[in-house]
Backbone bond lengths (Angstrom), bond angles and torsions (degrees), N, CA, C in turn:
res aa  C-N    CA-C-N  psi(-1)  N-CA   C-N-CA  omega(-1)  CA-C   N-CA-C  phi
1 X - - - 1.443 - - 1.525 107.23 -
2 X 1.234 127.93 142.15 1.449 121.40 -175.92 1.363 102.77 -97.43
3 X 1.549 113.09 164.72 1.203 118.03 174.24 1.667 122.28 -35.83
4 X 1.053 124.07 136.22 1.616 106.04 140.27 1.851 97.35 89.29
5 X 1.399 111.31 2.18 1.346 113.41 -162.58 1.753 104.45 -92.43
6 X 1.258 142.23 147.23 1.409 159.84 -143.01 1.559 91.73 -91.33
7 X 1.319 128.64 100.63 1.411 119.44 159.64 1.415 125.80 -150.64
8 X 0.937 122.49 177.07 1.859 126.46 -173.18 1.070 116.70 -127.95
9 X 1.228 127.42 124.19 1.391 139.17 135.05 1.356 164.68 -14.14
10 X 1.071 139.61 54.36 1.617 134.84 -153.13 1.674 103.74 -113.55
11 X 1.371 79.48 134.84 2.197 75.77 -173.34 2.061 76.97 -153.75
12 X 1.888 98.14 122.24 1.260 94.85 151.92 1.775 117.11 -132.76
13 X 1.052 135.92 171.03 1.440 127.19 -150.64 1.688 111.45 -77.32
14 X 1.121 105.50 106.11 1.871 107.75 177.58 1.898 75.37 116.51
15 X 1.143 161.13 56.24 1.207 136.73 -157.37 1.572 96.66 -146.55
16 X 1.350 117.40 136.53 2.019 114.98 177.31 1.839 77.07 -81.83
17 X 1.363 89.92 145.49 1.553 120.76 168.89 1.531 110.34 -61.47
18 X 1.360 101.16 125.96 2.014 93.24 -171.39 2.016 90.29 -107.89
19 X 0.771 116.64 136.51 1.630 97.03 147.24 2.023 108.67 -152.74
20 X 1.200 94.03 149.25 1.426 110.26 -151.26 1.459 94.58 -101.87
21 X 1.002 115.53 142.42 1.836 119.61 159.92 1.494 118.99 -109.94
22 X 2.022 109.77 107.32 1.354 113.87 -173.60 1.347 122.59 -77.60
23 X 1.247 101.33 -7.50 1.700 106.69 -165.40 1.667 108.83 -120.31
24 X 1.048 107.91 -149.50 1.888 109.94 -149.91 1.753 93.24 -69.18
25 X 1.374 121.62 132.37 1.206 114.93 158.50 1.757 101.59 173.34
26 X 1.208 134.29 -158.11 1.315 152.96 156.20 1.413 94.30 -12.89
27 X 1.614 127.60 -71.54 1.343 134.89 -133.20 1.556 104.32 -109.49
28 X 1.357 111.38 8.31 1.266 133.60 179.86 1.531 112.83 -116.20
29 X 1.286 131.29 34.15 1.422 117.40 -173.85 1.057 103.99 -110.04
30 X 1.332 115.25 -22.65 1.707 109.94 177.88 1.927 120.47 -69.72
31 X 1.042 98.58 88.75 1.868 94.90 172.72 1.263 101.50 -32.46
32 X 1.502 102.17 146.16 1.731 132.56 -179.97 1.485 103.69 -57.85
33 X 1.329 113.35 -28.29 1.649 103.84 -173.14 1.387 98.35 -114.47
34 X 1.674 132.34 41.92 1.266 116.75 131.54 1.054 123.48 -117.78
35 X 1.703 113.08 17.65 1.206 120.12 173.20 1.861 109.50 -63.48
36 X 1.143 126.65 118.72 1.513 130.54 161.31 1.114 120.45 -27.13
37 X 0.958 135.68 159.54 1.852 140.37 -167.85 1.175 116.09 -163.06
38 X 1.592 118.73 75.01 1.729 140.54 179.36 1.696 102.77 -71.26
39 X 1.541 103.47 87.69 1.624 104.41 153.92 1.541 112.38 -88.98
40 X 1.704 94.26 120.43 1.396 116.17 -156.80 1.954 83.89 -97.80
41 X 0.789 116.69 -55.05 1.742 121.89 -170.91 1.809 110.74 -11.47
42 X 1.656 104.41 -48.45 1.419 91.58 179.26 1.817 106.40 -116.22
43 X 1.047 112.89 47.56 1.677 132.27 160.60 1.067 116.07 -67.25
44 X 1.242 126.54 102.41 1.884 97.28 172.19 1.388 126.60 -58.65
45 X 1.036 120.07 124.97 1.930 132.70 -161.24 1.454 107.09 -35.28
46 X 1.269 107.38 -42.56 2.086 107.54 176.12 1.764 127.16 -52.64
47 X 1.408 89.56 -23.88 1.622 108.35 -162.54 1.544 100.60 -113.65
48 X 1.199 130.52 9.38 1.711 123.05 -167.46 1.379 83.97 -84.05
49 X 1.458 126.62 -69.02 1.716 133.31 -161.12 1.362 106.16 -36.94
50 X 1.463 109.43 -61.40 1.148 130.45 -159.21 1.736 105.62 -66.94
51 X 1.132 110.96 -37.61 1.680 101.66 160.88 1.130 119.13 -68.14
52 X 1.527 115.12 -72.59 1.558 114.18 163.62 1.539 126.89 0.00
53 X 1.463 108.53 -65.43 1.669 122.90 -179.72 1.607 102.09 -74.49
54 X 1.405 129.53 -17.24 1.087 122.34 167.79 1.800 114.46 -76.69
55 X 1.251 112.11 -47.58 1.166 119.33 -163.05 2.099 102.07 -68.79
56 X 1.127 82.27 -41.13 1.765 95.97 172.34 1.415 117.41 -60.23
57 X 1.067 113.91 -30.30 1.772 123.95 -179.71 1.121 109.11 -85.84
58 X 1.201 120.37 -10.20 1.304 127.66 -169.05 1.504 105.56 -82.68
59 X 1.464 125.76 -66.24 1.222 161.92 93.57 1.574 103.17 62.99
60 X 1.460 120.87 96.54 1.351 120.49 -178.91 1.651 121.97 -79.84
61 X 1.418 150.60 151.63 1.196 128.38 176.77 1.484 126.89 -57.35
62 X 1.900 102.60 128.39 1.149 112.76 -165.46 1.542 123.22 106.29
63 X 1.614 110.03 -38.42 1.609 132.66 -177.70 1.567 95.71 -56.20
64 X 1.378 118.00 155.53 1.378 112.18 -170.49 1.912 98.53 -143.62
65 X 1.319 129.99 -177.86 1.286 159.61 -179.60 1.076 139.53 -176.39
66 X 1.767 105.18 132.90 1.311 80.90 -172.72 1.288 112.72 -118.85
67 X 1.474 114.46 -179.23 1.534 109.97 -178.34 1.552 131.48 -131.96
68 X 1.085 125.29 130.34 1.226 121.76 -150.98 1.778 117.86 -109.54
69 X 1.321 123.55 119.40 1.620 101.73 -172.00 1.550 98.85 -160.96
70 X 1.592 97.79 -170.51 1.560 97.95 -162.81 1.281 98.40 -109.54
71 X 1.314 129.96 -4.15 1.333 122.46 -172.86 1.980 99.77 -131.76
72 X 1.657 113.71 177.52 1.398 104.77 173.47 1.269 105.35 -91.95
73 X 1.410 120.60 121.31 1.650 117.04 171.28 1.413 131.89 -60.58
74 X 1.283 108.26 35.15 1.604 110.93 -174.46 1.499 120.62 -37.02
75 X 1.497 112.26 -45.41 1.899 117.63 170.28 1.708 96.12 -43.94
76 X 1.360 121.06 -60.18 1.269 99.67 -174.06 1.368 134.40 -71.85
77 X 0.725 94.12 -34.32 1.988 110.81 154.34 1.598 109.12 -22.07
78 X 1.409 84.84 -46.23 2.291 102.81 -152.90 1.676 74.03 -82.49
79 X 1.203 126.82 -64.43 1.047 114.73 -151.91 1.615 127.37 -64.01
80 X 1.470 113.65 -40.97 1.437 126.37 146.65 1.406 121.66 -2.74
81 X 1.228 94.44 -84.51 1.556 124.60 150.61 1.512 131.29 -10.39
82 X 1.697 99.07 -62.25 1.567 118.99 178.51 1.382 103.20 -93.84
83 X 1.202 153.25 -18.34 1.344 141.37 -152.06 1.752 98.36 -128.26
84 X 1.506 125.45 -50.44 1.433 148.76 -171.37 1.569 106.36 -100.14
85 X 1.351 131.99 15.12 1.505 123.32 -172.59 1.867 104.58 -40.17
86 X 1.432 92.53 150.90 1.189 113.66 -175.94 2.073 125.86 40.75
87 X 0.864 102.50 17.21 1.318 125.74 -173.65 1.617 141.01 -93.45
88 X 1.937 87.88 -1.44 1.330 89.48 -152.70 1.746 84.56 -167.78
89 X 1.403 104.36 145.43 1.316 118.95 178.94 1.453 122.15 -116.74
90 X 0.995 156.28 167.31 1.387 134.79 -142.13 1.614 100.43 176.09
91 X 1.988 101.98 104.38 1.845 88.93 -174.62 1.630 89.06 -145.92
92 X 1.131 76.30 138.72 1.865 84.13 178.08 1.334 97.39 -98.47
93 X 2.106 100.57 125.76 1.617 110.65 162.40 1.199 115.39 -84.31
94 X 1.653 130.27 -19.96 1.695 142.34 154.16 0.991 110.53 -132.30
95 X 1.090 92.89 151.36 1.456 114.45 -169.40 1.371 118.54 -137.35
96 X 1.685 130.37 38.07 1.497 141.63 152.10 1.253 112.69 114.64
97 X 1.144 132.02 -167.34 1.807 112.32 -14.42 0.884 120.93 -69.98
98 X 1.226 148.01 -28.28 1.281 133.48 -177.61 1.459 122.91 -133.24
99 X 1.612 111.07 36.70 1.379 120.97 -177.17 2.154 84.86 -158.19
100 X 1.192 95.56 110.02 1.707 109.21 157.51 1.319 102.44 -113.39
101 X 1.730 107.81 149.13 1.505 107.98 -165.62 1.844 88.80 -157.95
102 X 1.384 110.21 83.61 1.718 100.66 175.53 1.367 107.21 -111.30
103 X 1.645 112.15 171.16 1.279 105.77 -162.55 1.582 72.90 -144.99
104 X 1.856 98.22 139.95 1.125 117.95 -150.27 1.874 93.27 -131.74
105 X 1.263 106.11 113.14 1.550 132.43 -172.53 1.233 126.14 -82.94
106 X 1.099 145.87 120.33 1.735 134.62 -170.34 1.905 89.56 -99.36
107 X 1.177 114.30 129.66 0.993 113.61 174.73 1.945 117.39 -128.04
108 X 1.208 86.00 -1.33 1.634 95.23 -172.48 1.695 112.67 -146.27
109 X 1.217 131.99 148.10 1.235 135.69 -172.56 1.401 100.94 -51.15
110 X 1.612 117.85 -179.12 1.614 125.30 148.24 0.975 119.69 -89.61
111 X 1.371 137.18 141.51 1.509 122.32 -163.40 1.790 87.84 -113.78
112 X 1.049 100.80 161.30 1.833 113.53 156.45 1.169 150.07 30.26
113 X 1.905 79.72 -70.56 1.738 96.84 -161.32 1.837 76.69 -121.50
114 X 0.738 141.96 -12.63 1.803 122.86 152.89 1.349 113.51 -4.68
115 X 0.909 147.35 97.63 1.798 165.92 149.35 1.443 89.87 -68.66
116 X 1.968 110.80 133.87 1.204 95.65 132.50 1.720 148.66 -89.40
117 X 0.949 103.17 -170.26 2.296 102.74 -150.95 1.750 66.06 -86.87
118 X 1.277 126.16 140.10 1.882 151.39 137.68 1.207 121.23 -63.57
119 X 1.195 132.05 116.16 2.036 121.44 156.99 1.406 88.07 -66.01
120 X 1.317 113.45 143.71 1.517 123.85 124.15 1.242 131.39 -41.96
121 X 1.278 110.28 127.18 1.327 121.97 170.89 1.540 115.97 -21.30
122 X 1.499 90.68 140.11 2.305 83.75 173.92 1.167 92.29 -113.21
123 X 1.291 103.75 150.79 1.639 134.77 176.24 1.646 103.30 -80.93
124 X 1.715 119.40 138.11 1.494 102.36 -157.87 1.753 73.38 -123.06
């Protein structure tokens, strides 16, 4: 990281040291307007995850997306978390009421056992 360069911090207890670089460098090459823009609002609810984890897998280190909805996606949050550990960065540019807008960071390879996320079956 060079001197003087824009970054953040996350340290939780028992935790590997994360720190992110916000400003010009490696993790900054992608211009703001090729970041992706998932309006989830008219998704049908079965199929949002299941893109999401697609669009994210897709997603080279550093590559980012964002996501757009009417509510806060905390389940996906949890799930991130449980399925993608350490893999993924997670920052809300709004945050409500009735416009959530996060932009969702690849920060770590795919390891292994990466499954992709399934819709459930649709009922015809």
């Amino acid at each position: 990281m060079e001197p003087g360069a824009r970054h953040r911090l996350e340290a939780h207890e028992n935790s590997v040291l994360l720190v992110t670089i916000t400003g010009k460098g490696p993790l900054a090459d992608v211009a703001e307007d090729e970041v992706e823009e998932l309006n989830l609002r008219n998704v049908p609810r079965p199929l949002r995850h299941p893109l999401i984890f697609a669009k994210f897998d897709a997603l080279p280190i550093g590559g980012s997306m964002r996501l757009l909805n009417h509510h806060d996606p905390i389940p996906l949050n949890r799930q991130f978390e449980t399925i993608r550990p350490e893999q993924v960065l997670w920052e809300y540019e709004e945050r409500g009421p009735n416009l959530f807008r996060i932009r969702i960071t690849r920060i770590a390879p795919p390891t292994a056992s990466d499954a992709p996320l399934r819709a459930p079956a649709q009922r015809v």
